[in-house]
N, C-alpha and C positions, 0 to 999 in steps of 0.2 A: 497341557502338552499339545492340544489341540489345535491352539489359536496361528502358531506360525503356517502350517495349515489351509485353517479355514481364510487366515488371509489371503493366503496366493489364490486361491481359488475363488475369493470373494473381497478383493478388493475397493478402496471407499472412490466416490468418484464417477467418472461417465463408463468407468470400467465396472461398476457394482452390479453386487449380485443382492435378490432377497431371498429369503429363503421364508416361507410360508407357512405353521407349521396348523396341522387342521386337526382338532379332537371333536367329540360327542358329547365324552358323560366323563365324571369322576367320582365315583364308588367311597362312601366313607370305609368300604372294607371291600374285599376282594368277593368277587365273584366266581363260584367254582365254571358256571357253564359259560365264562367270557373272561378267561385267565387275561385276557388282551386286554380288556379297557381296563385301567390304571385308579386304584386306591387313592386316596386323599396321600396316603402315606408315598407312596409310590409317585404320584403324580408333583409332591414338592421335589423331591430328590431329583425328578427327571428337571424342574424350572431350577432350578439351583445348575444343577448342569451348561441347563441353558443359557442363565443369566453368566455365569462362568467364562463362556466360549466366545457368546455371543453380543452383538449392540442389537438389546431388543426396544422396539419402537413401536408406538401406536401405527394398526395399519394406512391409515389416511396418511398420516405423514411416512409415513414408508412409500409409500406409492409414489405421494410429489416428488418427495427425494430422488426417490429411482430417476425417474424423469425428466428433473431439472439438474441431474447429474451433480449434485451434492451425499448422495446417500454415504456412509457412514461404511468401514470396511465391516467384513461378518455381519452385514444387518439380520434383523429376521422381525418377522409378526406372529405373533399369537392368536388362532382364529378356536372355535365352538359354531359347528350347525345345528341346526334343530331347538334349539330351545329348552334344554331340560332343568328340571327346577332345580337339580344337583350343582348345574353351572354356576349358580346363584347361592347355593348354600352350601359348597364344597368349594369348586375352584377359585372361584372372582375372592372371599375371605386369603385363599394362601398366595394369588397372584399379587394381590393388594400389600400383604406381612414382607412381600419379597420386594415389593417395589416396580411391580411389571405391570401391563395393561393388555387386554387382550378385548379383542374382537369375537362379539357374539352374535351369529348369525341364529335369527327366530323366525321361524312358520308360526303366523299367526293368529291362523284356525287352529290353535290347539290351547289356546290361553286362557279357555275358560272350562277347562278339565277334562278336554277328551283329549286324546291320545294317536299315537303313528301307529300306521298298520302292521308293521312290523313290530313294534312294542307289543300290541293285543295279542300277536300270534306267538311272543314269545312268552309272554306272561300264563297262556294258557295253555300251553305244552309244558313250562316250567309247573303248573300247580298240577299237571293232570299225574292221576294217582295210579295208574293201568297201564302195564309194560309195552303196551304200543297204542296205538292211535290210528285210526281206520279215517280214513280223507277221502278217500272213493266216490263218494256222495256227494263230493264237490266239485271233482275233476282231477284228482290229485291220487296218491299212493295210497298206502299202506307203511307207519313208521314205527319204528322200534325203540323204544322210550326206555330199556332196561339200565342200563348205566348211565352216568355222566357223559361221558361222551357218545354213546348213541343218543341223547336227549340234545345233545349241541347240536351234531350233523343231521340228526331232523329236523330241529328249527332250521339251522341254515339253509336245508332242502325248499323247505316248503317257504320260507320267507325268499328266496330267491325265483321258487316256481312259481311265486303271485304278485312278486316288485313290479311288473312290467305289464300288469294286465293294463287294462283301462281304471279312469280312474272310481268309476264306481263301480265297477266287476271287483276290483282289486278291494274297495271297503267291504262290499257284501260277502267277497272269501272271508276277511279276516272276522267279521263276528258272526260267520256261520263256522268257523274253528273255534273262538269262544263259546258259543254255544254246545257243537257237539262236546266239549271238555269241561262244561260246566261252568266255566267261568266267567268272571266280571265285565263287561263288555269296554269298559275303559278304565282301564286303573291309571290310576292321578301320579303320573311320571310329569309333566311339564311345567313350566314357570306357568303364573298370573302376571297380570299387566303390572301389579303392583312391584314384582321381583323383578321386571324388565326395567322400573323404574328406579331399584334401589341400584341396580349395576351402573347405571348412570351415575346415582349419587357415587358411587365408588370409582367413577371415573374412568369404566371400562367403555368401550364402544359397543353400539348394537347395528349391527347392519337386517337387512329384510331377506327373507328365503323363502317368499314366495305364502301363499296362504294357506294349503293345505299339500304342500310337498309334493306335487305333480310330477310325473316325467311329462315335461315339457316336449319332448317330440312323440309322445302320444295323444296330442289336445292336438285342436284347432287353433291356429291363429289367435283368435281373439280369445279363445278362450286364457291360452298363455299371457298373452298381452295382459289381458284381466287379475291373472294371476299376478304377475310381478307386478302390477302399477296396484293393486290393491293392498298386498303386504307392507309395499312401502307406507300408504297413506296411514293404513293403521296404525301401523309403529309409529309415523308423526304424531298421529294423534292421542296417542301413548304417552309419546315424549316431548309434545310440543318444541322439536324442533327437527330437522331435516335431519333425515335420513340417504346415508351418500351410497356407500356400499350395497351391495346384491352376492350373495352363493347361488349356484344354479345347485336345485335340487337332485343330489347321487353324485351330479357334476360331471360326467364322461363326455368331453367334447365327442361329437359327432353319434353317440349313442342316445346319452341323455339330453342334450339340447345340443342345437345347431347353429352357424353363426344369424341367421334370423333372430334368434332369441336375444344374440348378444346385443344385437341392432336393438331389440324390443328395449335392455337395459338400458342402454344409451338414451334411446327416446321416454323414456321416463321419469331422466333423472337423474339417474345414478351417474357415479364418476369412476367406477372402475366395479371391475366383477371378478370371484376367484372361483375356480373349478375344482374338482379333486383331480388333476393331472398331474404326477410328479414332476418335480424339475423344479429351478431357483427361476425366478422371472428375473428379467434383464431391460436396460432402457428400451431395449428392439422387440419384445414380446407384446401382445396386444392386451391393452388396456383392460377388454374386456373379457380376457381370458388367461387369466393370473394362476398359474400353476399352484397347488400349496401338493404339503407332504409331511408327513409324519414317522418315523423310524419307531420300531414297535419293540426293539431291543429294551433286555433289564439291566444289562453289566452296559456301563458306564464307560468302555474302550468303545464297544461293539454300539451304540445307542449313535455317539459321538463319529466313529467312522461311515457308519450310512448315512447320514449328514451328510460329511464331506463327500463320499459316492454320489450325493444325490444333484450335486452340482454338474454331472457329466451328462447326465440324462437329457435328451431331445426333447423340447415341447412337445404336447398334441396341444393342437387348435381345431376347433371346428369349422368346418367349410360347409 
């Protein structure tokens, strides 16, 4: 009931719209302290939705499309940042059974078993055994770990009061919280180079997100440069072959990277770049700042209409 719809507002042609859609992780089973990321079970129901409404298309050729004003009416792409080995042994299997392709955006400083700062901090607030958590010592609060959902809003706290330090301030917080909590200093959430390589057998995409998930407007110049032109080469040499696509790491034009960085893309390589800014990109949006977006709804009306909402929405672009 959707489709008459999603067509007016996303038309095939130089009038086309794409629509982006960006996930993480998909859970063989539900997660209590992150009801939001999506079950294996959960996660087909939502592609079956998709594949439903929508014309889904590998990202590269979605892009040209857009731009050479051939795209296809309701387009959309299917993206993954970060790299999680779930992507590989959960999603890429049921995208594959449905006949979709998506685009898997890897950091790839983490491919040989270490882990995101945020993953540490939440792994070891999830196992700490003692109704709160004293951070003082670090620069941080005092948190309240008694329920399920006081154990969420204090990860969320503290993994928000430390995203943005520098980037080795922000390592050395997170395994001195592993520490004070006892815990593992990197529990083995991410792909190996070899999983990067079977999603290719499976005919998925892999694009680069940089090497160890920086905010790019807290580095230097070259150090970002470094970053993105690094990530890339690895993943070539992973995959022995070119690597086209870039995700800016968190993604928030003008927060997390700036249009310098887009230029940095450009000059490296790559042939388009996507951000986490909502909104459908359009032939007039900028190449290297491709909106994606994700609807977090369970009921299947509501999932389907913020979709179509999300067609109204302003780009942000970085200046």
């Amino acid at each position: 009931m959707l489709r008459w719809p999603l067509s007016i507002v996303s038309p095939a042609g130089v009038r086309g719209r794409l629509s982006i859609l960006i996930f993480h992780r998909v859970l063989l089973r539900p997660d209590p302290l992150f009801p939001e990321v999506p079950s294996a079970v959960e996660f087909e129901a939502r592609m079956r939705w998709i594949r439903t409404w929508f014309n889904v298309l590998p990202l590269t050729l979605a892009i040209d499309r857009l731009y050479d004003g051939t795209i296809p009416a309701r387009a959309l792409a299917i993206t993954f940042d970060d790299g999680y080995a779930d992507n590989e042994e959960v999603a890429a299997p049921i995208l594959k059974r449905l006949g979709l392709c998506a685009t898997f955006f890897v950091a790839t400083g983490f491919l040989q078993g270490d882990c995101m700062f945020n993953d540490r901090v939440i792994e070891a607030i999830r196992g700490h055994q003692a109704p709160q958590l004293d951070l003082r010592p670090i620069g941080l609060e005092k948190y309240a770990l008694g329920t399920i959902e006081e154990r969420r809003r204090s990860i969320e706290a503290v993994v928000l009061g430390i995203r943005h330090f520098e980037p080795e301030r922000r390592h050395a917080a997170a395994l001195a919280i592993a520490q004070l909590t006892g815990a593992s200093a990197s529990p083995r959430l991410m792909m190996n180079a070899d999983q990067v390589r079977r999603l290719r057998a499976l005919e998925m995409e892999v694009g680069a997100h940089t090497v160890t998930h920086p905010i790019l407007t807290r580095m230097s110049a070259d150090q970002a440069f470094d970053e993105i032109r690094s990530g890339k080469r690895e993943l070539e040499e992973i995959l022995n072959e070119s690597v086209d696509l870039f995700a800016y790491p968190n993604g928030m034009p003008g927060r997390d990277f700036a249009a310098t960085h887009a230029a940095m893309a450009r000059d490296c390589g790559f042939s388009a770049a996507v951000t986490t800014a909502w909104g459908a990109a359009t032939a007039r949006s900028e190449r290297f700042q491709l909106p994606r977006f994700t609807p977090w709804d369970r009921s299947k009306l509501w999932f389907g209409m913020r979709m179509v909402a999300n067609f109204r929405r302003v780009e942000m672009v970085a200046s």
